[in-house]
N, C-alpha and C positions, 0 to 999 in steps of 0.2 A: 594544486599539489597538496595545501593540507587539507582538502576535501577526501583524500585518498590517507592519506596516514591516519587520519582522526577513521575513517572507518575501519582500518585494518588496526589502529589499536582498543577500538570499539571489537571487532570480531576476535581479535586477539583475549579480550575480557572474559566473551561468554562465554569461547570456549575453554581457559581458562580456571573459570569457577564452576565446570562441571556441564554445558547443556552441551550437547552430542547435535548434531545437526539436522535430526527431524523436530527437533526441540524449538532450535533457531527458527528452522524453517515457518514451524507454527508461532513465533514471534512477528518474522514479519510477512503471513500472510493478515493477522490481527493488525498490525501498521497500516497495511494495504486496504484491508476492511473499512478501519476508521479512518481512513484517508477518504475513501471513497462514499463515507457517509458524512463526511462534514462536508464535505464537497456540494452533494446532496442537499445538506439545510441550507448552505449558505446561497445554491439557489434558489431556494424557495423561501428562506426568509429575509432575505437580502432584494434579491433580481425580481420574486414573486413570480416564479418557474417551476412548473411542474414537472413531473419525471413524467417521461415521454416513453411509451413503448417501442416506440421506433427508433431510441437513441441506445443502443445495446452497448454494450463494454468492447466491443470489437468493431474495430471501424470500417473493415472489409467483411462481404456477406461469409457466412459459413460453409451453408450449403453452396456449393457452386453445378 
């Protein structure tokens, strides 16, 4: 429960001080970004795991 207040008074902030919600939106697609590149190092500087072509962002094929 205060996982949910702490973000609704977190989205209540930005909108708030002014960003409009394509604004947001590109806040946390950048969140998402750097999430998904720490993610990244910390396999390969960590585990010593390469990024695999065959490991896509999507865990079900696309094309069907």
């Amino acid at each position: 429960m205060r996982k949910v207040v702490l973000l609704a008074l977190i989205c209540l902030l930005l909108v708030g001080i002014g960003c409009n919600w394509a604004h947001i939106g590109r806040h946390v697609q950048k969140i998402r970004d750097d999430l998904a590149k720490f993610h990244e190092d910390v396999d390969r500087l960590i585990f010593d795991m390469e990024w695999m072509p065959a490991e896509s962002a999507s865990p079900y094929p696309i094309d069907w």
